[in-house]
Structures are given as C-alpha cells and as structure tokens.
MARBA-3410 file (N, C-alpha, C, O; in Angstrom, 1 decimal):
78
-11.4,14.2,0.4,-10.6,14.1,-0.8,-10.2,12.6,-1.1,-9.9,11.7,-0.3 ~ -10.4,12.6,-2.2,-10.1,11.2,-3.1,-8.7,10.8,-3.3,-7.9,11.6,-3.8 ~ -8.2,9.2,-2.9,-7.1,8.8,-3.2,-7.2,8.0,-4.6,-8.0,7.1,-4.6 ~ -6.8,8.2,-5.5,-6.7,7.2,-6.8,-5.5,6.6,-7.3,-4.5,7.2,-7.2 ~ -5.6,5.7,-7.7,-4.8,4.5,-8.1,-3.0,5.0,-8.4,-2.0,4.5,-7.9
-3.3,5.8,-9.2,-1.5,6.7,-9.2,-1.2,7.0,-7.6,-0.4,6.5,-6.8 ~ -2.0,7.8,-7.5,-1.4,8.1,-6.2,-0.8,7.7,-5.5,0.3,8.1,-5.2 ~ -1.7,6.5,-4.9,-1.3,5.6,-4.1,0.2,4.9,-5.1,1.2,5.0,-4.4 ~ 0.3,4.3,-6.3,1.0,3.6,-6.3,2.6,4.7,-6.0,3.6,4.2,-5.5 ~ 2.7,6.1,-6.5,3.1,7.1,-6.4,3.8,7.1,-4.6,5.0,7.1,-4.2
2.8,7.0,-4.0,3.0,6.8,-2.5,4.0,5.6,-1.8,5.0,5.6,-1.1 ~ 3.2,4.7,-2.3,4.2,3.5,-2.0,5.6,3.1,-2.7,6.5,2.3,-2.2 ~ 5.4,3.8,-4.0,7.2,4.0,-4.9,8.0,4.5,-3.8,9.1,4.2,-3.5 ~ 6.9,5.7,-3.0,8.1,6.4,-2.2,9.3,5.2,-0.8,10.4,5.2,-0.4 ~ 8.3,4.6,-0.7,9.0,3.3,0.6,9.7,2.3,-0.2,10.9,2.0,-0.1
8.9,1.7,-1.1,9.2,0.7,-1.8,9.6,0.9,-3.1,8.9,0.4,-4.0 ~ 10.7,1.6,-3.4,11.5,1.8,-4.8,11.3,0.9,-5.9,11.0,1.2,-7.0 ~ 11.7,-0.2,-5.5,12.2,-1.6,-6.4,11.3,-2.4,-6.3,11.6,-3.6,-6.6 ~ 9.8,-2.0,-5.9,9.0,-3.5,-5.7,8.2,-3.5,-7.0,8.1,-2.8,-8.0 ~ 7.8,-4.5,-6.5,6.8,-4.8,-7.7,5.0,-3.9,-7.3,4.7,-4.1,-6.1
4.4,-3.3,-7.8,3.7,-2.6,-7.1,2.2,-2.6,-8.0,2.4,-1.8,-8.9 ~ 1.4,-2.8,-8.1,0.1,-3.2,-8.8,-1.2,-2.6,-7.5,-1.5,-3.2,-6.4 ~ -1.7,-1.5,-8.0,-3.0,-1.1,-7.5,-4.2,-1.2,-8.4,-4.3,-1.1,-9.7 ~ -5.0,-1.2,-7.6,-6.5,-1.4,-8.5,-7.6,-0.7,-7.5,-7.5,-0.5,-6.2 ~ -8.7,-0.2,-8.4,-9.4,0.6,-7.3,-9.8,2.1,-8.6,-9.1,2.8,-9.3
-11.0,1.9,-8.4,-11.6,3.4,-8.8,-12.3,4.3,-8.4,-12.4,5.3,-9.1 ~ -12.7,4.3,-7.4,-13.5,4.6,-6.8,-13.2,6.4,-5.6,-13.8,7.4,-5.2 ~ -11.6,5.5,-5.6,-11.1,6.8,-4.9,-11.1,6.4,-3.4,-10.1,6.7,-2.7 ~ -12.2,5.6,-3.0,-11.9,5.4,-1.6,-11.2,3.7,-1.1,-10.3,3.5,-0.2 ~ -11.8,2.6,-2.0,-11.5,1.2,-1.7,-10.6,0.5,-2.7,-10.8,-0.1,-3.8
-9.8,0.7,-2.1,-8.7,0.1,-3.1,-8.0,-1.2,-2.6,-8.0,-1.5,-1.4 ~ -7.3,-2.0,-3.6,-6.3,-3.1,-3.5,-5.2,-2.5,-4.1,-5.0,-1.6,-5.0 ~ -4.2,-3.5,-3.3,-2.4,-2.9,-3.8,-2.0,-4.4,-3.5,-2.2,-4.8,-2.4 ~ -1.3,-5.3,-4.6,-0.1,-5.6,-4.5,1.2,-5.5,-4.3,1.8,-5.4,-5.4 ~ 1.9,-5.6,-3.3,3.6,-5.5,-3.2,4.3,-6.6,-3.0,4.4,-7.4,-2.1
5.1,-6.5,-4.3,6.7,-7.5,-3.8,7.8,-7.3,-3.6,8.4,-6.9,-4.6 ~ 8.5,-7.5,-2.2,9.3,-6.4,-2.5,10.1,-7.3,-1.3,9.7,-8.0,-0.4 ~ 11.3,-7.0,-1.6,12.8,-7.8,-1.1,13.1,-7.7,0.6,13.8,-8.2,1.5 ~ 12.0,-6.7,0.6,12.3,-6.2,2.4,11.6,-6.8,3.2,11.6,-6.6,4.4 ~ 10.6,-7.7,2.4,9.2,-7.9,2.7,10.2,-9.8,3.7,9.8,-10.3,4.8
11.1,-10.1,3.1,11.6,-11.4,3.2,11.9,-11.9,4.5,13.1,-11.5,4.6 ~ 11.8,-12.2,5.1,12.3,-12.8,6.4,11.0,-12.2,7.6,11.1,-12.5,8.8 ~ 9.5,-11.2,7.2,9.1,-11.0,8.0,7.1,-11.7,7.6,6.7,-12.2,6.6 ~ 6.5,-11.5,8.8,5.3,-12.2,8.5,4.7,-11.2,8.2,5.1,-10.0,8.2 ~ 3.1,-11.7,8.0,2.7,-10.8,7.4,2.1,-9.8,8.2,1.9,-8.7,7.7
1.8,-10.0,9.1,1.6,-8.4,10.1,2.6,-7.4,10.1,2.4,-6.2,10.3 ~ 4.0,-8.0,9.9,5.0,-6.9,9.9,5.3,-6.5,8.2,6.0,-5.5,8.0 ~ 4.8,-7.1,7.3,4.8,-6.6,6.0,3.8,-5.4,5.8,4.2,-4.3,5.5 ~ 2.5,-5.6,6.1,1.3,-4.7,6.1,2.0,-3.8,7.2,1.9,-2.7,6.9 ~ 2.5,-3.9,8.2,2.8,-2.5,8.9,3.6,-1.4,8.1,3.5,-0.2,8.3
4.6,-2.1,7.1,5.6,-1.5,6.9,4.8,-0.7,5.8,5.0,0.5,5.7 ~ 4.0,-1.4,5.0,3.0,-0.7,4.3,2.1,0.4,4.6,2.0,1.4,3.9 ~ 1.5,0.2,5.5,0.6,1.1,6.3,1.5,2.7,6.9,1.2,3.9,6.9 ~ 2.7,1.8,7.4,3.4,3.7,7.8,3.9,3.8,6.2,3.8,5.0,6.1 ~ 4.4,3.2,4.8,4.2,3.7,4.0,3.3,5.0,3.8,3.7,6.2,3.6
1.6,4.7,3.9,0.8,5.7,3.9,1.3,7.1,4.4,1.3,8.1,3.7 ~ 1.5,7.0,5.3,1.9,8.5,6.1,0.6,9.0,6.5,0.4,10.2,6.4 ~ -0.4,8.0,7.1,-1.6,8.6,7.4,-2.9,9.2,6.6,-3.6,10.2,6.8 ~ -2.8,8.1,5.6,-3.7,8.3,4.4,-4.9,7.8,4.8,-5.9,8.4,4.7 ~ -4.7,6.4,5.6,-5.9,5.9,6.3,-6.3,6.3,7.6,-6.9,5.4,8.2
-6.2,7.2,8.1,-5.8,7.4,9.4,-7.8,8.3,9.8,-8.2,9.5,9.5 ~ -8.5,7.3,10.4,-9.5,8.2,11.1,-10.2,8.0,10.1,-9.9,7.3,9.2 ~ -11.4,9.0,10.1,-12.9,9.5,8.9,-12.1,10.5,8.7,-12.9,11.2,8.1 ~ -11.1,11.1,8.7,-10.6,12.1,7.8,-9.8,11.3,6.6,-9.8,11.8,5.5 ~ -9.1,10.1,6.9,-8.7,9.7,6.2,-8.9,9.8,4.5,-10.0,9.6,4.0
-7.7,10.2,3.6,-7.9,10.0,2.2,-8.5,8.6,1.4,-8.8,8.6,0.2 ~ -8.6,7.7,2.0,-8.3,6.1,1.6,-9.1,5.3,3.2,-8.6,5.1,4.3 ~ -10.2,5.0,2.9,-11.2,4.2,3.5,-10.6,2.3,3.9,-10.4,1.7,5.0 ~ -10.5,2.0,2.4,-10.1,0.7,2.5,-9.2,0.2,1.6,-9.4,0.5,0.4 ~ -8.0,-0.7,2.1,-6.9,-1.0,1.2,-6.7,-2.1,1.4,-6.0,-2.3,2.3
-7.3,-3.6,0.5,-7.2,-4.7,0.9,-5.4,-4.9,0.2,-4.8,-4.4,-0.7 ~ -5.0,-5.7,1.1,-3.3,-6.0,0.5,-3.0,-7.1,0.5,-3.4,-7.9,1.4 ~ -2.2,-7.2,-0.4,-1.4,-8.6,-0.8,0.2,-8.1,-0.6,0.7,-7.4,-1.5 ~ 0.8,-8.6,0.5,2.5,-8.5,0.3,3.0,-10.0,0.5,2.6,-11.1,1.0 ~ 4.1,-9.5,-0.5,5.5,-10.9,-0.4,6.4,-10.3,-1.1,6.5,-9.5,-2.0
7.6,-11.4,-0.1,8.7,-11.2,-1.2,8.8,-12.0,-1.9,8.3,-13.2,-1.7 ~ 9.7,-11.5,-3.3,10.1,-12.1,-4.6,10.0,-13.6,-4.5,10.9,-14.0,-3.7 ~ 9.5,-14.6,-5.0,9.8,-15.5,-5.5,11.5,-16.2,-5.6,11.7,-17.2,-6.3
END
C-alpha cells in the first residue's frame, strides 16, 4: 500500500501540530518532507530525524513498509 503526500503530511500534523510542514513525492513510495518546528531547537540532527521517524509509527518499518524512502530536511524556526 501506497503512502501519498496528504498522508504523510496528515501523519506528521499528528507529532508536529505547529510546524511548518512541506511534503513532496508522488509516487507513493519516495518521498521528501520538510519540518520546522520549535522542538526541533536545541537538538542535532540525528535527534530531530529520530523524532520524526517515531512520528511515522512504523510506516517505514521493513519491506512491509508503507513508505520506502523519505529524504528529510529538519530545523527549527529561524
């Protein structure tokens, strides 16, 4: 089953309420997501992408996975 672009952004509203949130991707499987988001602040970027990835809830998770590839861009706000 195919992840598409709402979805995902749908998905990540759910963690990230207040961010700034920009996905791209049509395909269903390889997508990009930008996030900016206030929680993101004081950590590096492995701990930003983590927080994102358990976002998923196991979307990428194995060849069963909904979502193959998710290149990411996080930060916080400016």
């Amino acid at each position: 089953m195919a992840m598409f672009a709402q979805d995902l952004e749908d998905l990540l509203r759910q963690s990230f309420p207040d961010a700034e949130i920009k996905v791209e991707g049509a395909d269903g499987v390889h997508m990009s997501a930008m996030i900016v988001d206030e929680s993101f602040r004081g950590k590096n970027r492995v701990q930003q992408q983590r927080a994102v990835y358990a976002a998923l809830k196991g979307k990428m998770d194995g060849s069963n996975g909904e979502l193959h590839a998710l290149a990411l861009t996080t930060k916080a706000p400016d």
